[in-house]
ChimeraX commands (.cxc) that place a marker at each C-alpha (Angstrom):
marker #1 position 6.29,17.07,-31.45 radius 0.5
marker #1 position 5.11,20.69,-29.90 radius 0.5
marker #1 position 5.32,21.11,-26.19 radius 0.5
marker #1 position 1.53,20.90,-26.24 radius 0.5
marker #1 position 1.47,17.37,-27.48 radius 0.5
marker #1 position 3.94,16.37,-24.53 radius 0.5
marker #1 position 1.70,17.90,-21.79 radius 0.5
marker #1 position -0.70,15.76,-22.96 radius 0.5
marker #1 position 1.01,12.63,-23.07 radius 0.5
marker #1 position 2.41,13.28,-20.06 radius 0.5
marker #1 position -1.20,13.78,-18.66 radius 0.5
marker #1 position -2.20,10.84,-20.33 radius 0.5
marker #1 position 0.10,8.75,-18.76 radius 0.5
marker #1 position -0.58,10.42,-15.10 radius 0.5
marker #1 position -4.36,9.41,-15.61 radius 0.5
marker #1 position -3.65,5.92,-16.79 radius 0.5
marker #1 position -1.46,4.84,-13.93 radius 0.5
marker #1 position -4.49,6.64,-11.55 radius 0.5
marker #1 position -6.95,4.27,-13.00 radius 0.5
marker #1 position -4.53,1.12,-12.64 radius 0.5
marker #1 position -3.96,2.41,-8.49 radius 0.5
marker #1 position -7.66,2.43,-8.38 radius 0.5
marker #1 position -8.09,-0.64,-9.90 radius 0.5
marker #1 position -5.47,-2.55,-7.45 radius 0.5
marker #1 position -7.24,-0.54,-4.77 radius 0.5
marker #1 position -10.53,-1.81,-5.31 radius 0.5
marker #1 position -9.59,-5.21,-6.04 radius 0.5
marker #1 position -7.59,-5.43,-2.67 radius 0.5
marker #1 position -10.96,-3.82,-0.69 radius 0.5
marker #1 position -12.81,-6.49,-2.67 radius 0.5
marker #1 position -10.49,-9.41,-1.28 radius 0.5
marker #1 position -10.39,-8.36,2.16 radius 0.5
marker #1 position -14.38,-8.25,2.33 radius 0.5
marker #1 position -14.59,-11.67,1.48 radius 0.5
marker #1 position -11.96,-12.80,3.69 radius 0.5
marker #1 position -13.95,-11.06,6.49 radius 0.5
marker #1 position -17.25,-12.46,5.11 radius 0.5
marker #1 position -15.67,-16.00,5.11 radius 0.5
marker #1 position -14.35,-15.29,9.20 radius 0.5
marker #1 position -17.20,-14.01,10.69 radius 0.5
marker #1 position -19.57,-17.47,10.62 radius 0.5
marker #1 position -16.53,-19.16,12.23 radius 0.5
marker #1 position -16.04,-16.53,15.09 radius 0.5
marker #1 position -19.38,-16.46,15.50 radius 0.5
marker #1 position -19.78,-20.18,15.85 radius 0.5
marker #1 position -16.38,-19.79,18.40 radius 0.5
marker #1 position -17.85,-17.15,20.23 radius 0.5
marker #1 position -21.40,-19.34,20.61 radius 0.5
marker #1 position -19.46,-22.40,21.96 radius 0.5
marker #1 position -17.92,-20.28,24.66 radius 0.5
marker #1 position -21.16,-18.80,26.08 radius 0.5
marker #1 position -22.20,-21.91,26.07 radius 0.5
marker #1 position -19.49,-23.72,27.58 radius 0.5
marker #1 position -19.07,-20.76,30.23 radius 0.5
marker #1 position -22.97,-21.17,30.91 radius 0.5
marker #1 position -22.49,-25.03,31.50 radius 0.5
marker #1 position -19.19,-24.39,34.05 radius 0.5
marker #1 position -21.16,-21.94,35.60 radius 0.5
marker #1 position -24.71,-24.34,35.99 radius 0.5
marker #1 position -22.56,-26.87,37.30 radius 0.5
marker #1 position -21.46,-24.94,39.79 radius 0.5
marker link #1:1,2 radius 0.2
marker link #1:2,3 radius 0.2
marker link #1:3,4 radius 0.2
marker link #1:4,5 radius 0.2
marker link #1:5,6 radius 0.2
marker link #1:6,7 radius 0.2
marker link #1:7,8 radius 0.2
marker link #1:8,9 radius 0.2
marker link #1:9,10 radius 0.2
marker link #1:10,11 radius 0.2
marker link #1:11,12 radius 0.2
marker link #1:12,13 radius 0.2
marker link #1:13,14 radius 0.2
marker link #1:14,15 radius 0.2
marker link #1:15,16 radius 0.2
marker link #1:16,17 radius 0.2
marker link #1:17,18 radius 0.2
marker link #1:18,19 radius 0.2
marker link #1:19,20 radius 0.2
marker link #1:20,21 radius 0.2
marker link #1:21,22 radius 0.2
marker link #1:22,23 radius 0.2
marker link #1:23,24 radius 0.2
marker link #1:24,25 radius 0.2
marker link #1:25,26 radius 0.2
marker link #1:26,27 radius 0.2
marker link #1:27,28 radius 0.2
marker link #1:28,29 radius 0.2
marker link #1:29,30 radius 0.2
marker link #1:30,31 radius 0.2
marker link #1:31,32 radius 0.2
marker link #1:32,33 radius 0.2
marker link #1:33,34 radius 0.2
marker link #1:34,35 radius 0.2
marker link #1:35,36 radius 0.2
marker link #1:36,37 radius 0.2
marker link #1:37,38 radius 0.2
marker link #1:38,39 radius 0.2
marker link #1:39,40 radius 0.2
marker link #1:40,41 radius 0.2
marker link #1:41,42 radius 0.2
marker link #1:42,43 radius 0.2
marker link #1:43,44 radius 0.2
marker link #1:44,45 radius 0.2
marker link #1:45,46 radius 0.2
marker link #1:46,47 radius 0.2
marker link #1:47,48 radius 0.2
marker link #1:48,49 radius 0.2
marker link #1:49,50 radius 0.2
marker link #1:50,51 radius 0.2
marker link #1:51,52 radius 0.2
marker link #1:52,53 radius 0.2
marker link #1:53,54 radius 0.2
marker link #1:54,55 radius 0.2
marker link #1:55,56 radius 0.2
marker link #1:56,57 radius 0.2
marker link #1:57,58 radius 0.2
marker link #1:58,59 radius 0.2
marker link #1:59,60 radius 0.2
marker link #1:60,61 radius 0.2
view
């Protein structure tokens, strides 16, 4: 094996594990979006019931 054919192995290798970071990148960016998809209604819906209960406290008043 010539010193050529180890440079590019060795580059080889370099670009695979690239691709598999990028891969576990995405799929991490991927999870998180739906976890913050799948929060927002709720906060939403929290954030709704506290205007209105603070809107009710203060009517009453």
């Amino acid at each position: 094996m010539g010193m050529k054919d180890q440079f590019q192995d060795k580059a080889e290798q370099l670009r695979n594990k690239a691709q598999e970071a990028m891969g576990g990148a995405k799929d991490e960016a991927s999870e998180r979006s739906q976890q913050a998809q799948e929060k927002a209604p709720d906060e939403a819906q929290r954030a709704a019931q506290e205007a209105q209960d603070k809107f009710d406290q203060d009517y009453d008043a």
